[in-house]
C-alpha positions, 0 to 999 in steps of 0.5 A: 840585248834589247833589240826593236823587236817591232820592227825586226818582226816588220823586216823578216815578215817583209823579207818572206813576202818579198821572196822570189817566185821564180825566173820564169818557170819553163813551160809544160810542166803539169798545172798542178805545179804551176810555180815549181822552178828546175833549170833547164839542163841541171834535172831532167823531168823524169827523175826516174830516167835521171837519178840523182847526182851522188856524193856532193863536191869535195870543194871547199864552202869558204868562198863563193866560186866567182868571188874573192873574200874581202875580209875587213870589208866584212869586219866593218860592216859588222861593226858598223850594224853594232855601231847603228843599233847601239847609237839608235838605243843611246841616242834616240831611245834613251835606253839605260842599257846602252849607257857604256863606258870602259869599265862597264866593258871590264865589267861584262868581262869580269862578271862572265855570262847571265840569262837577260828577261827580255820577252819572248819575240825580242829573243827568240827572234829579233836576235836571230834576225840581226844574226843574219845581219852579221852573217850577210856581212860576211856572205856578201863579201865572198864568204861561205856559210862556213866561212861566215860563222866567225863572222856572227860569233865577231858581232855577238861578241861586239854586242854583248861585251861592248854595247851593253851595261848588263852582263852578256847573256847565254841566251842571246849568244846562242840565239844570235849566232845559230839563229843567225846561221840560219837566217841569214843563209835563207836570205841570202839565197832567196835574195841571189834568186832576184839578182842578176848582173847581167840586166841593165836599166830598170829591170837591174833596179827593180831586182837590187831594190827588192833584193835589198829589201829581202837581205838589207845587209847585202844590198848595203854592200853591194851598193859599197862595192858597186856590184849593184849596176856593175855588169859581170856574169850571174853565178850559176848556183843562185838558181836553185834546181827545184824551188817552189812556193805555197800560200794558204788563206783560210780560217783556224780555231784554236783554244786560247788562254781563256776558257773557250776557243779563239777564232782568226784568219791566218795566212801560210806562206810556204818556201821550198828550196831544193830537194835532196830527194832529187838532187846532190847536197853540195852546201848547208842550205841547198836544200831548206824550206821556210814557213811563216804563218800570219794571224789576226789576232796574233801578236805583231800579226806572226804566229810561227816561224820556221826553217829547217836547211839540210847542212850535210846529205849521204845517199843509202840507197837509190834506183829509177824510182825509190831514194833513201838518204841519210841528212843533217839538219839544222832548224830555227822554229819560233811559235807564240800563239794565244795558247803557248810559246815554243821555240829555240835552235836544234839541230836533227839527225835522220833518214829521208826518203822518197818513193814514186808510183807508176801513176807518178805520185810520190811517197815521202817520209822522214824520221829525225832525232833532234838535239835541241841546244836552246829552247823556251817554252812557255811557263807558268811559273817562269815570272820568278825570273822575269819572263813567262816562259824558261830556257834549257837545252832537250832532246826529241824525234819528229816524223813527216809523211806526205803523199802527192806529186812534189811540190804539192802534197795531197795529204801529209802528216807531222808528229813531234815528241821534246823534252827540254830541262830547265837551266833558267827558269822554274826547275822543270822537266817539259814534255811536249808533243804536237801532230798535224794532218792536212790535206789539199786537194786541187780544184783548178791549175794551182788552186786548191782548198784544204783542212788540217786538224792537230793539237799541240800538248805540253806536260811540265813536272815543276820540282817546287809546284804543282805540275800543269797538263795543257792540250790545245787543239787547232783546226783549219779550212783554207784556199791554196796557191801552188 
């Protein structure tokens, strides 16, 4: 599947920059946190004098509480991406794949699945993007992220037997699908925080048009069902209980492809929605974080993506100042530096846990071990099959530590360990690890300055090369904005 990986990129960078800051934030919170979101009457300041909700609702995540599914409504806004993006690459691209006809579709089905060699941003994530269109589909038409999942699986299918005369890909699939849940659930959340149907005039405008920006599907839909300038009351849960944004502009050296480092200028947007640290789970995604970093020389300006969303929490153990819980994970990375490409759909199982200080600080920590149900990862000797990295399934942990007063971290640290097999590729075992410290010190209300130093090292055993050891250091300086 060959998507407009351009303008896909555009779309989702766009998406992110366009996400809400907030409501309008109550006053008197400490000038440290000057963009931390929590709802009157759902969380006390003092969480030690209000413990967190326990266990989370038994009620079912089918459909929104104020909504009714509109199922083939859903079906059609499915079909009609494929049918938009089909005709595009037909008509106006002239692409050869998308030449089909009935027996290029008996075809697909006969000759069961393959791997495609499209580059690495096509796969990894354009294809997550235009998951989430399929998802939105779904989830605007009262579906939850449940309810949703068959939904993406319909579009995947569409797509790959369908609108293609190439073989349906593994790859794609899974990338489409998982990567979809993923997406699509960030935008439907980030873009719920912008809407509300009780506003009228130019300010119900503003909020459907950037809402549409961040989630084009759902602003289609709501424009189908008129629910963009229909007055109705604003579901409570599209406001989230804590919600927080970070940005990071500084300066990164980090080594390159060439001998020598390479120099640039980045910009680190950070989302933190929710905390299940402070507050009950009730549905996959109440609590996710998104971090996007932009780079000058890095390729259609993105350097990494990443979401992670908890799908499932259960508290172990929690009193007036300490909480452990128990959390299921799902998370989408994509990382294509000068240096090396990683990324894929994993999901993490582990613990969390949060300790505050009398001062009023708060230590957090985190351990996960990660199944990893496809990744690539960049390789030297991956060109025998088109590409310049391999695909294959593995198996890691990862650790985080922070110290500060939530959202701003004072100090925090990551440590990762991931072995992936190859399935399509350079028969290879892969051995990665990365580990980052960084530290952000407040200078005035919600200006900081910061460095961060850590490298990324990989170690691929290759059953008919020779084996390649890389280390690529990365130091950073930079202003933030909490």
């Amino acid at each position: 599947m060959a998507y407009a990986t351009k303008a896909s990129v555009c779309l989702l960078i766009g998406s992110l920059c366009c996400a809400p800051v907030s409501r309008g934030a109550p006053g008197g919170w400490p000038p440290d946190a000057p963009r931390t979101l929590r709802r009157p009457g759902l969380a006390s300041e003092d969480s030690a004098a209000s413990p967190p909700e326990e266990e989370r609702s038994e009620a079912t995540d089918l459909a929104d509480l104020d909504e009714t599914t509109r199922p083939w409504l859903a079906v059609g806004e499915v079909t009609g991406t494929n049918l938009a993006v089909w005709a595009i690459d037909r008509y106006v691209r002239q692409r050869d794949w998308a030449r089909v006809d009935p027996e290029v579709w008996l075809d697909n089905l006969r000759y069961g699945l393959a791997w495609d060699q499209d580059d690495f941003a096509n796969n990894q994530l354009s294809h997550p993007y235009h998951g989430a269109a399929y998802f939105n589909a779904a989830r605007a038409n009262g579906y939850g992220f449940w309810g949703s999942t068959p939904f993406v699986l319909l579009g995947v299918a569409q797509w790959e037997w369908l609108a293609e005369n190439e073989p349906p890909s593994v790859n794609d699939i899974v990338n489409t699908s998982l990567g979809g849940l993923a997406l699509g659930e960030v935008l439907f959340r980030l873009s719920s925080m912008l809407l509300d149907n009780e506003a009228r005039g130019l300010d119900r405008a503003r909020r459907e048009i950037v809402a549409g920006l961040i989630n084009p599907l759902r602003g289609l839909n709501r424009t189908l069902t008129g629910e963009a300038w229909a007055r109705s009351s604003t579901p409570p849960e599209w406001s989230p209980l804590h919600f927080a944004t970070r940005a990071h502009i500084g300066y990164q050296r980090m080594r390159g492809d060439l001998p020598g480092n390479v120099g640039e200028f980045f910009v680190d947007l950070d989302v933190d929605y929710g905390d299940a640290l402070q507050s009950a789970v009730r549905a996959p995604f109440d609590d996710f974080t998104v971090n996007v970093q932009l780079a000058s020389k890095a390729e259609f300006l993105l350097d990494h993506a990443f979401v992670e969303g908890i799908l499932r929490s259960s508290t172990l153990s929690a009193d007036e100042s300490e909480r452990l819980i128990f959390g299921i994970r799902q998370q989408f990375e994509y990382v294509d530096t000068h240096s090396y490409e990683l990324g894929g759909q994993s999901f993490g199982f582990g613990l969390m846990y949060r300790g505050e200080t009398r001062a009023g600080n708060e230590l957090r920590a985190a351990g996960f071990l990660r199944t990893l149900v496809l990744g690539g990862i960049s390789s030297e000797y991956a060109g025998e099959v088109g590409r310049s990295y391999d695909y294959g399934p593995g198996l890691g942990m990862q650790f985080e530590g922070s110290f500060g007063r939530w959202p701003w971290s004072l100090a925090s640290a990551k440590a990762s360990l991931l072995w992936i097999r190859t399935l399509d590729g350079a028969d290879a075992d892969h051995l990665t690890s990365e580990a980052f410290l960084q530290l952000d010190v407040p200078l005035y209300r919600g200006l900081g300055i910061g460095a961060s130093a850590g490298v990324f090292s990989r170690y691929s055993s290759f059953s008919h090369f020779a084996d390649v050891k890389q280390m690529v250091p990365r130091f950073q300086i930079f202003l933030s904005k909490h």
